[in-house]
C-alpha positions in Angstrom: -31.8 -38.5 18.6 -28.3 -39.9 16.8 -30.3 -39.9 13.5 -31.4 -36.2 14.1 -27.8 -35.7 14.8 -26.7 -37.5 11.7 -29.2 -35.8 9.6 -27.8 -32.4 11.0 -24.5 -32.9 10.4 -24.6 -33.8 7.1 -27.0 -31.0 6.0 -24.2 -28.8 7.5 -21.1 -30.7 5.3 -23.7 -30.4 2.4 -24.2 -26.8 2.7 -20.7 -26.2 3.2 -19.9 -28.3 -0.1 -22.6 -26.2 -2.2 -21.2 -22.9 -1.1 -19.1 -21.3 -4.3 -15.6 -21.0 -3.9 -14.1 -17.2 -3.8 -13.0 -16.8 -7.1 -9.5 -14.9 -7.0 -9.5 -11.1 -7.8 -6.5 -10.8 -10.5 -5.4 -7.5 -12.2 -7.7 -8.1 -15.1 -10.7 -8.0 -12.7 -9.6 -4.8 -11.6 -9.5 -3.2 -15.2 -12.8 -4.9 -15.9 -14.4 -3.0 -13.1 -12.8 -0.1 -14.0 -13.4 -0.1 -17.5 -17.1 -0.4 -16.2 -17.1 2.8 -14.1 -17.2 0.9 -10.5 -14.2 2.9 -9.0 -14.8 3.0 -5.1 -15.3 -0.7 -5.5 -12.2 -1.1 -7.6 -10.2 1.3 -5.4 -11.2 -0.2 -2.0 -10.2 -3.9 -3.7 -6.5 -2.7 -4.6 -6.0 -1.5 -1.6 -6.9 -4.4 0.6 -5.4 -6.7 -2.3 -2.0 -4.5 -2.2 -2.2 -4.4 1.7 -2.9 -8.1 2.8 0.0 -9.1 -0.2 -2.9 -10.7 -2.3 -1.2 -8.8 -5.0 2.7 -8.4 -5.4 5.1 -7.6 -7.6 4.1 -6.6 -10.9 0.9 -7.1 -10.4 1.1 -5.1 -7.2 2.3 -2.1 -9.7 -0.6 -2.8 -12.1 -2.9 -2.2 -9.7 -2.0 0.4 -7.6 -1.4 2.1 -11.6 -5.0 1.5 -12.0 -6.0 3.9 -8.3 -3.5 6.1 -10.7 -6.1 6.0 -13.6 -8.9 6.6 -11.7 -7.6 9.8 -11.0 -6.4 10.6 -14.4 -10.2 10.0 -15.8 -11.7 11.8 -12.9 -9.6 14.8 -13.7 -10.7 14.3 -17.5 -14.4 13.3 -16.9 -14.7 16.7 -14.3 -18.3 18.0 -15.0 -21.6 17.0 -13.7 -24.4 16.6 -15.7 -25.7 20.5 -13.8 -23.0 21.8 -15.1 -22.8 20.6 -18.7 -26.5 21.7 -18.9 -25.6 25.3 -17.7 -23.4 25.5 -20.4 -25.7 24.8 -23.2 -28.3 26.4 -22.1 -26.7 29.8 -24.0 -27.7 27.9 -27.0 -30.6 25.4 -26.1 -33.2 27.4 -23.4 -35.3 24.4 -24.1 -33.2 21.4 -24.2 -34.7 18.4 -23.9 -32.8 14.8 -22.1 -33.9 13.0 -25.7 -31.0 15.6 -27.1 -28.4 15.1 -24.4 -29.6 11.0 -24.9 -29.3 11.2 -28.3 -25.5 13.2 -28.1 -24.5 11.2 -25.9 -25.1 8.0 -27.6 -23.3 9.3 -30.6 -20.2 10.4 -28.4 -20.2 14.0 -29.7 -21.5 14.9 -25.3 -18.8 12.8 -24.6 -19.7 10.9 -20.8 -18.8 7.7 -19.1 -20.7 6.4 -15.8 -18.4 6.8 -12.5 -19.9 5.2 -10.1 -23.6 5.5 -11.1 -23.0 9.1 -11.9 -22.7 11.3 -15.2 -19.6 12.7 -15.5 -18.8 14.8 -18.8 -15.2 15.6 -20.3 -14.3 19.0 -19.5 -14.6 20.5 -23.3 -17.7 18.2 -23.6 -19.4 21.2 -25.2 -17.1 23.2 -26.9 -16.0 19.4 -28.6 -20.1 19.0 -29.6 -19.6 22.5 -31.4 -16.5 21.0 -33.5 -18.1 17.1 -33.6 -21.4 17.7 -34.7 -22.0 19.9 -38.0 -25.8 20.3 -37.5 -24.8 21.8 -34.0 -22.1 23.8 -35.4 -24.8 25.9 -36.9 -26.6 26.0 -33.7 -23.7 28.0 -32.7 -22.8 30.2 -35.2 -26.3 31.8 -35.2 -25.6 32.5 -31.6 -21.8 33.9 -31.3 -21.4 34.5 -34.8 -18.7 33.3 -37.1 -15.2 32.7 -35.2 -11.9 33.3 -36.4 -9.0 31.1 -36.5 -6.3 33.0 -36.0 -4.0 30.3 -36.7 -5.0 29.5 -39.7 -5.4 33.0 -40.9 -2.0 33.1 -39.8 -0.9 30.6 -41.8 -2.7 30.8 -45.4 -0.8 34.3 -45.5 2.7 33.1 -44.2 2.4 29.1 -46.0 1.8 31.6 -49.2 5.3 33.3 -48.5 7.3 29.8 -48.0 5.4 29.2 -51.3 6.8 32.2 -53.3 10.3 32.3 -51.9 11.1 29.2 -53.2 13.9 28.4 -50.9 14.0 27.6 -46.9 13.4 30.7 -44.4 15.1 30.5 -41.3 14.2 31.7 -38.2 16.2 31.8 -34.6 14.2 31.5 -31.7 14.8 32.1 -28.0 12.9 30.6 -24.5 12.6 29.6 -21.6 11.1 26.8 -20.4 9.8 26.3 -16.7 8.0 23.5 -14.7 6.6 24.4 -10.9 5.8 21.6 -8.5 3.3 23.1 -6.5 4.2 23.1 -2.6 3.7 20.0 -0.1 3.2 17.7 -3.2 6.6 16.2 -2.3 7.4 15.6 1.5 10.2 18.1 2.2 13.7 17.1 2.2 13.1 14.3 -0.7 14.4 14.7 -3.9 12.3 15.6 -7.1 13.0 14.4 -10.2 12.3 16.1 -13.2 12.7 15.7 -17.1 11.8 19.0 -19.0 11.2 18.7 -23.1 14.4 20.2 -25.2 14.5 20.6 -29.1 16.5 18.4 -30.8 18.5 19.0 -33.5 16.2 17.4 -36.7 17.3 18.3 -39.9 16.3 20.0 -41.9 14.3 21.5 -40.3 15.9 22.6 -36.6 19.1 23.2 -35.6 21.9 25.2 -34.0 20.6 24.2 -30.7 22.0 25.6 -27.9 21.4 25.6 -24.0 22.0 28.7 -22.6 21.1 28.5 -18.9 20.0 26.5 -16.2 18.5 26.4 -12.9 20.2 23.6 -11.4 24.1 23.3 -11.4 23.9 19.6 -11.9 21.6 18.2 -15.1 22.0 15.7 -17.7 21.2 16.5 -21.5 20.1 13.7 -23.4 22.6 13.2 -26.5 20.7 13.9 -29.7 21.3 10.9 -31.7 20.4 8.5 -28.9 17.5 9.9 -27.6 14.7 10.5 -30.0 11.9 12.4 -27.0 15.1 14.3 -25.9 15.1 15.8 -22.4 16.8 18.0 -20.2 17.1 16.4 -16.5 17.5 17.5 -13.2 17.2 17.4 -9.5 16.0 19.2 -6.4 15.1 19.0 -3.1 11.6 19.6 -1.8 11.0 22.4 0.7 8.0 22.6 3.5 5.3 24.8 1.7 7.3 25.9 -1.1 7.1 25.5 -5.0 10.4 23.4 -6.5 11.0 25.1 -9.6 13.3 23.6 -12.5 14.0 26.1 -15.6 16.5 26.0 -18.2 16.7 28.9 -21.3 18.0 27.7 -25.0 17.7 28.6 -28.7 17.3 27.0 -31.7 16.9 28.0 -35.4 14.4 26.4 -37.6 14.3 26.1 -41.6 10.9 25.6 -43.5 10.7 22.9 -45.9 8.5 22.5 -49.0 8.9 19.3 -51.0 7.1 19.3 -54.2 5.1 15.9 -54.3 5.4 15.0 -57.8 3.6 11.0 -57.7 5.8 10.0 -61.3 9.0 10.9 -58.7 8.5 8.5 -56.4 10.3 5.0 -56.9 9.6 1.5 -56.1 10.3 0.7 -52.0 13.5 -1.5 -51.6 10.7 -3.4 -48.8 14.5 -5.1 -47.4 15.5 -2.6 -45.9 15.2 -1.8 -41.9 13.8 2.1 -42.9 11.0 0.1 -44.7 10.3 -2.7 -41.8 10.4 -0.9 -39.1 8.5 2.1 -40.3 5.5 -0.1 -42.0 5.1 -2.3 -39.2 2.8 -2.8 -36.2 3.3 -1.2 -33.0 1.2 -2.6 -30.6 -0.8 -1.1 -28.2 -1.0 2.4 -30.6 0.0 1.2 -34.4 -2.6 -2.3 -34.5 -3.5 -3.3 -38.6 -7.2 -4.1 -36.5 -9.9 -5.2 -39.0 -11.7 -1.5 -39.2 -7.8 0.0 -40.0 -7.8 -2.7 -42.9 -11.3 -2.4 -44.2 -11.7 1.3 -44.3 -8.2 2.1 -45.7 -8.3 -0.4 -48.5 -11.7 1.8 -49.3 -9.9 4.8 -49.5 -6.6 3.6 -51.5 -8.5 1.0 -53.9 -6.0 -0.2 -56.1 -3.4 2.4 -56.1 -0.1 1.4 -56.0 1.7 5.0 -56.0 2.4 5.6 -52.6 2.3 9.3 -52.9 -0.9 9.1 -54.3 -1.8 6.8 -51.3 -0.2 8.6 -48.3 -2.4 11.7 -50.0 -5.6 10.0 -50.3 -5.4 9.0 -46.4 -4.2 12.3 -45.5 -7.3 14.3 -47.4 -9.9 11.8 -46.2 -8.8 12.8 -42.3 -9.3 16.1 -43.2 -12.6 15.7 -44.5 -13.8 13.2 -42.2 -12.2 13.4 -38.5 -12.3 17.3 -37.5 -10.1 18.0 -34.6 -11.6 17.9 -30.9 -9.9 18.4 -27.5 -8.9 15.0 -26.4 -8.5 13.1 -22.9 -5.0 12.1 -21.8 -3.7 9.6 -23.9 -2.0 7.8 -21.6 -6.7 6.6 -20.7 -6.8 4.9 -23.8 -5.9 1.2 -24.8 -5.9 2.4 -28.4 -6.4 5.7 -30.1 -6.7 5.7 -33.6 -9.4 2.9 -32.9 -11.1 5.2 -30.5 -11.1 7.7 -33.6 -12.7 5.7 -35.7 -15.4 4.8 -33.4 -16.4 8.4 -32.6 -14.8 10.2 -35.7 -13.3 12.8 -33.9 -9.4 13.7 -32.5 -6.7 16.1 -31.5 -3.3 16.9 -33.4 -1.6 13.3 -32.0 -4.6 11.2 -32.3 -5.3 12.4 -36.2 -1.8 12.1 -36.6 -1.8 7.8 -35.4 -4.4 7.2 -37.4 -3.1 8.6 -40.3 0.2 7.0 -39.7 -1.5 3.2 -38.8 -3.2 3.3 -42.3 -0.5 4.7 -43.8 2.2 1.9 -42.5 -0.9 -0.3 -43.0 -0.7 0.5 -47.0 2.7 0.4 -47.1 4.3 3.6 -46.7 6.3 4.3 -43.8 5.4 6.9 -41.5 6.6 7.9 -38.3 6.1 10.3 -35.6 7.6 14.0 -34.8 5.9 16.6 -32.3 6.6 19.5 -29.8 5.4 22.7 -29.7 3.4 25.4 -32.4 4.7 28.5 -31.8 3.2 30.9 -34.0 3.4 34.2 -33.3 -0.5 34.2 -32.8 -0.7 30.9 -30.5 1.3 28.9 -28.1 0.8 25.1 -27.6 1.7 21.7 -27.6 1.3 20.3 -31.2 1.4 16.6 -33.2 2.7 15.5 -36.6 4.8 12.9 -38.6 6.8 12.1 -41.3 6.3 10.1 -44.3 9.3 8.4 -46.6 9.1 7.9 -50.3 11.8 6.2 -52.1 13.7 8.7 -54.6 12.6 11.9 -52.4 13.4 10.7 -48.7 11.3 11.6 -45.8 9.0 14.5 -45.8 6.4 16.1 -43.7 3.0 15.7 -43.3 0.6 17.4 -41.1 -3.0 15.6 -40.9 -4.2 17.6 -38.2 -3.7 21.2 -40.1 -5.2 19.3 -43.1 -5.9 21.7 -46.6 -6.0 25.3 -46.3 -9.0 26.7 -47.1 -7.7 29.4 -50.3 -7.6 28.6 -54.2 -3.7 28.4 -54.4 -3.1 24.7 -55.1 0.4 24.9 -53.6 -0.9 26.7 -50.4 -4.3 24.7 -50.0 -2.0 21.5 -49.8 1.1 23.0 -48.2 0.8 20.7 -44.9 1.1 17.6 -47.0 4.7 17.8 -47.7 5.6 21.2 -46.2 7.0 22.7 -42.9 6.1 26.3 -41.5 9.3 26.2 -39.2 7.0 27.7 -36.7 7.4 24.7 -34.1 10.0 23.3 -32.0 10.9 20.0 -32.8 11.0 17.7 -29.2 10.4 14.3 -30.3 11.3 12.1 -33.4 10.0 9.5 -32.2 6.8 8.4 -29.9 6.6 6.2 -26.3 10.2 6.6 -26.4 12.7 5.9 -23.2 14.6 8.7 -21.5 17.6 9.1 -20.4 18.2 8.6 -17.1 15.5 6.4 -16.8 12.3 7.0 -15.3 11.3 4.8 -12.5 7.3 5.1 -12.1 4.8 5.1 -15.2 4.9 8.5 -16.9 2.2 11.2 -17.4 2.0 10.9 -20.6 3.5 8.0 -22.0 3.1 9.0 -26.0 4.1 12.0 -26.3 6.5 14.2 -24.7 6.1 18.0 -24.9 5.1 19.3 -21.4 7.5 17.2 -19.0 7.4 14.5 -16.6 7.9 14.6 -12.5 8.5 12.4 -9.9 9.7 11.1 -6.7 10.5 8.2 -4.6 7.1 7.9 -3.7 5.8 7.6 -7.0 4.7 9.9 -10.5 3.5 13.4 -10.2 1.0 14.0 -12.5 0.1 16.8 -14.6 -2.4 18.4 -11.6 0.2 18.4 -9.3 2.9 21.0 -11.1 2.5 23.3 -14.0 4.7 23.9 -17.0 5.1 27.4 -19.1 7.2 28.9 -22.0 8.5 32.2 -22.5 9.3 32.2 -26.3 10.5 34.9 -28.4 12.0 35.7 -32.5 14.8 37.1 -32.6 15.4 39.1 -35.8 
């Protein structure tokens, strides 16, 4: 009987000793499972991590960010596989799953698993349309030839700029409004709110002046020390009512048109801080990865000219990554990667690329966005800046690209020339404001439609809305 005991005993100590020790969840788990799609598991993990103080601090932050970027994907990758079918069907009554397979292999149907389930970006098939040239066609035989009014727009008014000869000026006047929707913010707590405002960047905006506000009390970010400049202010939230911050200003723009001439440019002083700072690596967006090196030593060769470098970068985006609607940047580790992978971007993401290779080669680029506002369309738009030694910095537009029309100067306008339809926000990208923000932003590249929060944490984009009301004055 005291052997059976014995023999019991130990089987138990030797069971215990075999079973695996629980390995200890860390915040790098948690973006492993949800880089894999499991997001109830990864959710329901944070917050019994977060709640039995498994997790503090800043890793605390970290992962209760990641339940934040759940939601963002969720709201990006919106449409079930039903849906994305309905959709197509207009152009393929018999499509087959080896062509959504096959599409969405490629990334031109572009879908990530959530949880076992499809789930499709919300342009998924307007983007295939603009990805895929072979399905392009599908789509011109059914709606016929589109029209980019845009464009149109341009080639007629770059051709003016052209034949002038001299900067055109133009005076512009708006108003700019962002609308918490009601509840979002428990009432009696205080919203804060940091609204987009031109800045003065010459040459090519100035006489910038805020004419109206909403609130009494703001803060305007000074010019020269805030490169995503802002306009700031406060409210208090009300029980089922919208909280509503609007300011009016105007602003005058110039155009610009530099004649790139490659025998002007002259050797880079590489001492200088302009030529460190704006050649170097800017981790986690501007990365020298092995693809950046490989592909843009291919397309430079041996040149040394930088003009003729920054050029042959800039024309082999336009042939080679046609613009697509993009998810949030603020999803991505790293974009310009991502565009190489699946050769395809918006405005901002053609625009990195273009400006990693470019730094990458050895001519300094850096960043400058807002907003496009041509008479013909309204939105947020992406471009940059590239210096040459003897000339100084100039603009350069990758996502506009060449023009399609026989006039040298106006085929290759973007490369080196400004519309002076925009407003100029940012001169600069991931950029601090002033005051500081507490919580991680929206959209922490780019600043163009705003950024809200409270005590309680971010608001993002689905929980407020932003518009313009701009206008020419003659």
């Amino acid at each position: 009987m005291q052997k059976l005991l014995f023999l019991l005993v130990l089987a138990v100590i030797t069971s215990a000793c075999q079973t695996p020790v629980q390995k200890k969840v860390e915040v790098k788990d948690l973006k492993q499972m949800v880089h894999e799609g499991h997001f109830k598991k990864a959710s329901s993990l944070i917050d019994s991590l977060v709640k039995s103080g498994a997790l503090t601090g800043k890793d605390s932050a970290k992962a209760v960010y990641l339940k934040d970027l759940m939601h963002r994907i969720k709201l990006d990758f919106s449409k079930s596989e039903k849906q994305v079918r309905e959709e197509l069907h207009r152009y393929y009554p018999s499509l087959t799953d080896s062509q959504m397979n096959a599409w969405e292999q490629t990334g031109a149907l572009e879908m990530r698993l959530i949880d076992g389930q499809k789930r499709f970006f919300r342009n998924a098939v307007p983007n295939l349309f603009r990805i895929d040239s072979a399905e392009a066609k599908v789509k011109l035989k059914v709606d016929g030839p589109a029209i980019d009014a845009t464009r149109e727009f341009c080639k007629v008014y770059d051709k003016k700029i052209v034949e002038a000869g001299k900067p055109l000026t133009k005076h512009f006047e708006f108003t700019y409004t962002i609308t918490v929707k009601p509840n979002e913010v428990p009432c009696g707590q205080v919203v804060r709110c940091w609204l987009p405002f031109p800045r003065i960047s010459e040459p090519r905006q100035d006489d910038v002046k805020l004419l109206s506000t909403s609130q009494k009390d703001f803060q305007l970010a000074v010019n020269k020390d805030n490169l995503q400049r802002s306009l700031y202010m406060e409210q208090f939230a009300r029980q089922d009512s919208p909280v509503v911050f609007s300011y009016k200003a105007s602003f005058d723009t110039h155009t610009q048109l530099v004649s790139l001439n490659p025998a002007e440019a002259e050797p880079y002083d590489t001492t200088t801080a302009l030529y460190r700072n704006y050649t170097a690596q800017r981790p986690p967006q501007i990365i020298f990865s092995d693809d950046i090196r490989k592909l843009t030593n291919q397309i430079v060769g041996e040149e040394a000219n930088p003009i003729v470098k920054a050029r042959k970068i800039f024309n082999w985006i336009d042939s080679n990554i046609p613009w697509a609607s993009a998810l949030e940047y603020s999803t991505f580790d790293n974009i310009p990667e991502y565009v190489l992978k699946y050769r395809h971007g918006d405005c901002g993401m053609q625009t990195l690329l273009f400006m990693t290779m470019a730094r990458f080669a050895g001519v300094p680029a850096k960043w400058q966005s807002g907003w496009m506002i041509y008479p013909v369309e309204l939105n947020l738009h992406d471009w940059c800046e590239v210096y040459f030694e003897g000339i100084g910095w100039v603009p350069v537009d990758p996502s506009f690209g060449r023009l399609n029309v026989p006039q040298e100067a106006v085929r290759n306008f973007y490369f080196g020339g400004y519309d002076g339809y925009r407003m100029i926000v940012n001169d600069g990208f991931s950029q601090p404001f002033t005051p500081a923000k507490e919580f991680p932003r929206s959209e922490p590249i780019d600043f163009q439609r705003g950024e809200v929060e409270w005590s309680g944490g971010n608001l993002y984009f689905d929980q407020w809305n932003y518009h313009m009301d701009i206008k020419e004055v003659k």
